[in-house]
C-alpha positions as CSV (number, residue, x, y, z in Angstrom):
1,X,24.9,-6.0,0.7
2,X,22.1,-7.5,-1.2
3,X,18.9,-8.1,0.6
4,X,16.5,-10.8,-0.9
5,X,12.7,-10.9,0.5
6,X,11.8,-14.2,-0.4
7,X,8.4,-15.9,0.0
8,X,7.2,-19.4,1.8
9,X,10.4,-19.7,3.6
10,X,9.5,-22.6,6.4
11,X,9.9,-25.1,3.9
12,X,11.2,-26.7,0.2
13,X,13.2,-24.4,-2.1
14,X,11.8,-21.4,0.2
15,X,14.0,-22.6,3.1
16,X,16.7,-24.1,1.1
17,X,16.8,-20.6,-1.0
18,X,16.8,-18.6,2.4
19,X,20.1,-20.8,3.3
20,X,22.1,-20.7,0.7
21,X,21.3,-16.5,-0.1
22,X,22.6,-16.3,3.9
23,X,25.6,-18.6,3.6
24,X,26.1,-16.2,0.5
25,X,25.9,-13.2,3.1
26,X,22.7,-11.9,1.7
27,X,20.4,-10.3,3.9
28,X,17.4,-12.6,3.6
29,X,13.6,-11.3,4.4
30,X,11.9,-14.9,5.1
31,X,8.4,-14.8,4.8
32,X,6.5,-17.5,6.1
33,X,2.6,-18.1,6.7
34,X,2.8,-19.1,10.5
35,X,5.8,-19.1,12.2
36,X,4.4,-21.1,15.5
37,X,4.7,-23.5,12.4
38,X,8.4,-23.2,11.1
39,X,10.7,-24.7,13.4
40,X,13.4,-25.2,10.5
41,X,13.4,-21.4,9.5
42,X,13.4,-20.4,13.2
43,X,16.6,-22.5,13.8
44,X,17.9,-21.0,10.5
45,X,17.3,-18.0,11.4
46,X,19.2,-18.6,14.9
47,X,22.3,-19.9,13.2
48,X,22.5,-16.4,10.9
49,X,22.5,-12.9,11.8
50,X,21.4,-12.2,8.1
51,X,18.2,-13.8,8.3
52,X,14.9,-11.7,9.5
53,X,11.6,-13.5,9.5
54,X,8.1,-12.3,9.7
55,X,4.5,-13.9,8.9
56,X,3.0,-13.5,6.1
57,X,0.1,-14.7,4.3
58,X,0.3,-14.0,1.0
59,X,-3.5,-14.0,0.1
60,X,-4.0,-11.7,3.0
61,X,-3.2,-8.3,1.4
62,X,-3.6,-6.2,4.2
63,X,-1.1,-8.1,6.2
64,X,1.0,-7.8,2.7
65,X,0.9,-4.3,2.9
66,X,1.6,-3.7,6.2
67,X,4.4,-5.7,6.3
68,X,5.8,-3.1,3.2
69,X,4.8,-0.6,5.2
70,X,7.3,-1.7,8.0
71,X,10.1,-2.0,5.2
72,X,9.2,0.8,4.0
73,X,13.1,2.3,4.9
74,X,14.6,-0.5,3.0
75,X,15.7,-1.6,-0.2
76,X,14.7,-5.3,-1.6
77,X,17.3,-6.2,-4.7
78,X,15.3,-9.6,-5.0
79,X,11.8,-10.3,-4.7
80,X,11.2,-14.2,-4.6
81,X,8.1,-15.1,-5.3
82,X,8.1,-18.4,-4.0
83,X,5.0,-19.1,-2.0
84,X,2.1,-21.8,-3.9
85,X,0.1,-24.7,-3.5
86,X,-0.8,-27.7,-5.2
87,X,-4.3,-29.1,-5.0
88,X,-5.7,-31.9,-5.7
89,X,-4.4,-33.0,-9.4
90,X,-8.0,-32.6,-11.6
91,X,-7.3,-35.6,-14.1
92,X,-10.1,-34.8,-15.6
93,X,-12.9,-32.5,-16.8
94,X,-15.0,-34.3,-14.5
95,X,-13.0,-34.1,-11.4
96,X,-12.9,-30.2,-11.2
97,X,-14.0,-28.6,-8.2
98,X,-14.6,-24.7,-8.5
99,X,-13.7,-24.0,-5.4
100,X,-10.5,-25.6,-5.2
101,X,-9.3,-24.0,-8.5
102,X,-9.6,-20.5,-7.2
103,X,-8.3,-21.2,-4.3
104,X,-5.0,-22.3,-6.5
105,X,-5.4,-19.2,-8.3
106,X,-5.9,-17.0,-5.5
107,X,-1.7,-18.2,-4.1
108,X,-0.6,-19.0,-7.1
109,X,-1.6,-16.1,-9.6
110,X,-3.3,-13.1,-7.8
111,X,-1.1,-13.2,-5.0
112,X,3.1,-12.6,-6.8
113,X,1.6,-9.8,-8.2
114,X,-0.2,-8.4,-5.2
115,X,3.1,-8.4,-3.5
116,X,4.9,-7.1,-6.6
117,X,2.6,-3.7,-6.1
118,X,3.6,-3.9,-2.4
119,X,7.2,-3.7,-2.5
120,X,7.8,-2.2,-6.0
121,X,9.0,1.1,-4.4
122,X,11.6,-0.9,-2.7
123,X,12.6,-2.6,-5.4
124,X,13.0,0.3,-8.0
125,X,15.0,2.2,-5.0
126,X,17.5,-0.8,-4.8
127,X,21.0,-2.0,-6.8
128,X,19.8,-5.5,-8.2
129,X,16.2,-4.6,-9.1
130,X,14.9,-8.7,-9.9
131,X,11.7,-10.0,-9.5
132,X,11.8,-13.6,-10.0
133,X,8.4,-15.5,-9.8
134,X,8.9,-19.2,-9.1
135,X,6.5,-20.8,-11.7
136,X,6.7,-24.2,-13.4
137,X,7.4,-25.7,-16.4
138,X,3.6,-27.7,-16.4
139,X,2.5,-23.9,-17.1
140,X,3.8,-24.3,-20.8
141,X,1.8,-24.6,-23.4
142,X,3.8,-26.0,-25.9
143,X,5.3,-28.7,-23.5
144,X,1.9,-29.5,-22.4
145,X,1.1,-33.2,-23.9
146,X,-0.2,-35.1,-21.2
147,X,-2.9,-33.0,-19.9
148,X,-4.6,-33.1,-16.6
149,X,-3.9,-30.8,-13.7
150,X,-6.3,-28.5,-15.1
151,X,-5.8,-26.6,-11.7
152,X,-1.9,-26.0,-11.8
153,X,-0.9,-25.7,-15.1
154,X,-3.6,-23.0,-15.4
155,X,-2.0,-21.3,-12.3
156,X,1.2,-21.0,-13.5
157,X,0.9,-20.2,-17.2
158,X,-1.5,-17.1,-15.9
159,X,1.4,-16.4,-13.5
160,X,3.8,-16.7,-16.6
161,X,1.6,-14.0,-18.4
162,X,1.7,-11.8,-15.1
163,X,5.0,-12.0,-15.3
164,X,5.4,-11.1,-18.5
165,X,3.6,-8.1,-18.5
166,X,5.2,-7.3,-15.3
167,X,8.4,-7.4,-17.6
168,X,7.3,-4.9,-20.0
169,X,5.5,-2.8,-17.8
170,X,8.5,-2.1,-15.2
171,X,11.3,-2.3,-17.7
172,X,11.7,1.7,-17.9
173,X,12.5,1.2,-14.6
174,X,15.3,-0.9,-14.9
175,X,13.2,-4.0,-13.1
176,X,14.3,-7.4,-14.2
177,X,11.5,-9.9,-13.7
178,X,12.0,-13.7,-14.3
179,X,9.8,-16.6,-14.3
180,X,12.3,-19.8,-13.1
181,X,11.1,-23.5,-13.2
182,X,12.8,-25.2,-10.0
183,X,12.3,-28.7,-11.5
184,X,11.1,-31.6,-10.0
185,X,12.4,-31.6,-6.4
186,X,12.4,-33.8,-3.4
187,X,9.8,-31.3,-1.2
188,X,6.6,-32.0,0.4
189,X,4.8,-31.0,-2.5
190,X,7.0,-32.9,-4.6
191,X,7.4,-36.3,-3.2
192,X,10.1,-38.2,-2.1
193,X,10.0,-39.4,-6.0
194,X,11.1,-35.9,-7.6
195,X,14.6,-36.4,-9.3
196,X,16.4,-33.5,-7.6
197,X,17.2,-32.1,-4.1
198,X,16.1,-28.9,-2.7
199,X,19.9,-28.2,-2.3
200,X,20.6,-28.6,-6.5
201,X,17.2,-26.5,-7.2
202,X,17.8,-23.8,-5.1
203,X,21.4,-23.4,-5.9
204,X,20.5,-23.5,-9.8
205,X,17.5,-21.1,-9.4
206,X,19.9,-18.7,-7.1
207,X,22.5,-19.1,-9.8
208,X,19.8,-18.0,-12.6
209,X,18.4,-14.6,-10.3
210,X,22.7,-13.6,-9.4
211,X,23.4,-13.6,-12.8
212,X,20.4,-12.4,-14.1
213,X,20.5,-9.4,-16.9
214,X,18.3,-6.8,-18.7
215,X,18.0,-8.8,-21.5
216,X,16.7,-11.7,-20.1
217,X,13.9,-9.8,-18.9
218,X,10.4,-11.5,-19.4
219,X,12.1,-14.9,-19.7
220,X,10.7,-19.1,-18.3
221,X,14.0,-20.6,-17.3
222,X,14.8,-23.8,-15.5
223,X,16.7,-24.3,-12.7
224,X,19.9,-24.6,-14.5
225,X,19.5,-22.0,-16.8
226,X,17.9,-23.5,-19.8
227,X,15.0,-21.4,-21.2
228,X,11.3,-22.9,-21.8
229,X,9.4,-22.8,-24.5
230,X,5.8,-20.5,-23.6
C-alpha cells in the first residue's frame, strides 16, 4: 500500500488531497500546524482508518525532525509539499514590507526543502519514490506579464529552482520530484472567485503525482497535466 505524507492537511487542496489519496486506500500522513484547529481533518480522519494525523509546523525544524524521527520505521512513496502562505499582495515596489517577504520565504521556500532532508531516507527506502512540491504557476517567469506580488511569485519560482536541483541531485537515487501548479481554486487563500474546486484540483494534481515517471523528473505542470513554461 502506498503511503503519502502530505503537508497543510486541515484545509484547501491539503484536505481535499488527504480525501481523495484515502478513498484511493492510500495511507495518508496529514500534517497539519494545529490540530485544536482542524475540525475537518479530525472528522476525516474519523471516517478513514487510512488517515494518521500529527502537528506540524513546517518552519519549526526541530518539530520537523522529530516527527521523521517517529517515522523513522516507515516508508513515505509521496511527499506533498503542500503547506504555504499568501501575504499581503505587494503591488508595488513601494508597498514591500521586509518582514513580510521572509516570512513568505521562510513557508514557502526554505521550509519543502527542509522537510525533503527530513524524510529523504524514507523516501529513497520506499516503491513510488515522488516528491511533488505544490508551487504555482505566478512563479514563472516567462508567464509573468502583469507584475506585482513581488512576495509570491518570488516564493515560488525559488521553490521551482529548489526543486529543480532537488531533481538532479536525487535522480541517482531513483527520486522523482515534481513541481505541480493546482490552479486557481475555490480555497481560503483563493477566494470564492477562483475558477475551480478543490475537488477538480486535487484530483488533477493526484492524477499528475500516480502517474508520474522518471522522465518527467524536474518538471512545472498544471493540475491537469499540462507543463509550464520556467
Amino acid at each position: 500500500m502506498s503511503k503519502i505524507l502530505i503537508t497543510g492537511a486541515n484545509r484547501g487542496i491539503g484536505l481535499e488531497l488527504t480525501r481523495q489519496f484515502a478513498a484511493d486506500g492510500r495511507e495518508v500522513l496529514a500534517c497539519a500546524r494545529n490540530l485544536a484547529d482542524a475540525s475537518e481533518l479530525a472528522a476525516l480522519k474519523n471516517s478513514s482508518q487510512l488517515i494518521r494525523v500529527f502537528e506540524l509546523d513546517v518552519t519549526d525544524y526541530e518539530q520537523v525532525d522529530q516527527l521523521a524521527n517517529q517515522l523513522s520505521g516507515e516508508n513515505i512513496d509521496v511527499l506533498v509539499n503542500n503547506a504555504g502562505i499568501l501575504t499581503p499582495r505587494a503591488k508595488f515596489p513601494e508597498h514591500v514590507d521586509p518582514a513580510d517577504w521572509r516570512q513568505i520565504l521562510e513557508v514557502n521556500t526554505i521550509a519543502p526543502l527542509m522537510i525533503v532532508r527530513a524524510f529523504l531516507e524514507h523516501i529513497t527506502r520506499s516503491y513510488k519514490k515522488v516528491i511533488a512540491n505544490i508551487s504555482s504557476a505566478v512563479g514563472s517567469i516567462e508567464e509573468n506579464t502583469s507584475g506585482g506580488s513581488y512576495y509570491y511569485r518570488s516564493s515560488k519560482s525559488a521553490l521551482n529552482q529548489v526543486s529543480r536541483s532537488l531533481s538532479v541531485d536525487l535522480a541517482d537515487r531513483g527520486i522523482t520530484v515534481l513541481m505541480l501548479h493546482p490552479g486557481w481554486v475555490q480555497t481560503e487563500m483563493g477566494g470564492p472567485s477562483a475558477m475551480i474546486s478543490t475537488e477538480v484540483s486535487a484530483a488533477g494534481l493526484k492524477n499528475v503525482i500516480e502517474t508520474a515517471t522518471p522522465q518527467q523528473n524536474g518538471h512545472f505542470y498544471r493540475y491537469n497535466g499540462e507543463e509550464i513554461p520556467w
